[in-house]
Phi, psi and omega in degrees: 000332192278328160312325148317309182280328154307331198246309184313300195308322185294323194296302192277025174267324210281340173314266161337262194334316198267355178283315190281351172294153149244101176248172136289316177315314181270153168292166207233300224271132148326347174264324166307325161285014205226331176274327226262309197254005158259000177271305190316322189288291203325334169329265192323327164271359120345306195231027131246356190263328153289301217253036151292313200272325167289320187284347160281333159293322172274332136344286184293345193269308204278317146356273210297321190284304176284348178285319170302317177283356183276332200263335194273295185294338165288335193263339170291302169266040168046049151274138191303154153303305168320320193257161206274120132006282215283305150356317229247157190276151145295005165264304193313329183284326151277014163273320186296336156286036160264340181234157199066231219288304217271010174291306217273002158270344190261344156299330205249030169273321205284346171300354205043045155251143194291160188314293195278004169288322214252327160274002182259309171295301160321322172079000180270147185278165197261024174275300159325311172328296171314295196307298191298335174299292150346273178321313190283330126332297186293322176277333157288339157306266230310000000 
């Protein structure tokens, strides 16, 4: 929005600046000022009207994306599909790596088998390895 409002202001120095010239070039008439600043606004609603039409596309993209990383991280911690996000404790969100896939990496971190031992048996990489091990340390600080 603010960039709209930036392309107005501008339009309209530029407006000013070429009105104050004396030139030829610019209108000389009130009526020639009068075609001159309604080919601008329409301009100026043109291209607000593009980049209106853009920031609905970078919304929706920016949607899409999060709903995909919210759907990723419910399947990593076995979180129901059902229950909304916003809800859930953080511990309740590292407990959950106790069940399904990440129970048996974070026993067998505690078993003291090394990161890539533990991602080889798993089939999970070992940056993923690292995190739920991470967490699962961290929630044992707490």
């Amino acid at each position: 929005m603010n960039l709209v409002l930036f392309v107005a202001v501008a339009g309209f120095c530029v407006l000013l600046y070429a009105l104050t010239r004396q030139h030829s070039q610019y209108p000389s008439t009130g009526q020639e000022s009068t075609l001159a600043l309604s080919e601008l606004l329409v301009s100026l609603e043109q291209r607000q009207e593009a980049l209106d039409q853009r920031l609905e596309k970078v919304d929706r993209v920016c949607a899409e994306r999060l709903s995909a990383l919210e759907q990723q991280y419910r399947d990593l911690c076995g979180i129901d599909r059902e229950k909304p996000m916003d809800n859930l404790q953080p511990a309740h969100r590292i407990r959950s790596l106790y069940s399904g896939k990440y129970a048996r990496v974070v026993a067998m971190s505690r078993e003291g088998v090394s990161m890539e031992q533990i991602a080889r048996s798993t089939g999970i990489g070992v940056g993923e390895v690292e995190v739920v091990v991470g967490l699962a340390k961290r929630e044992a600080m707490e």
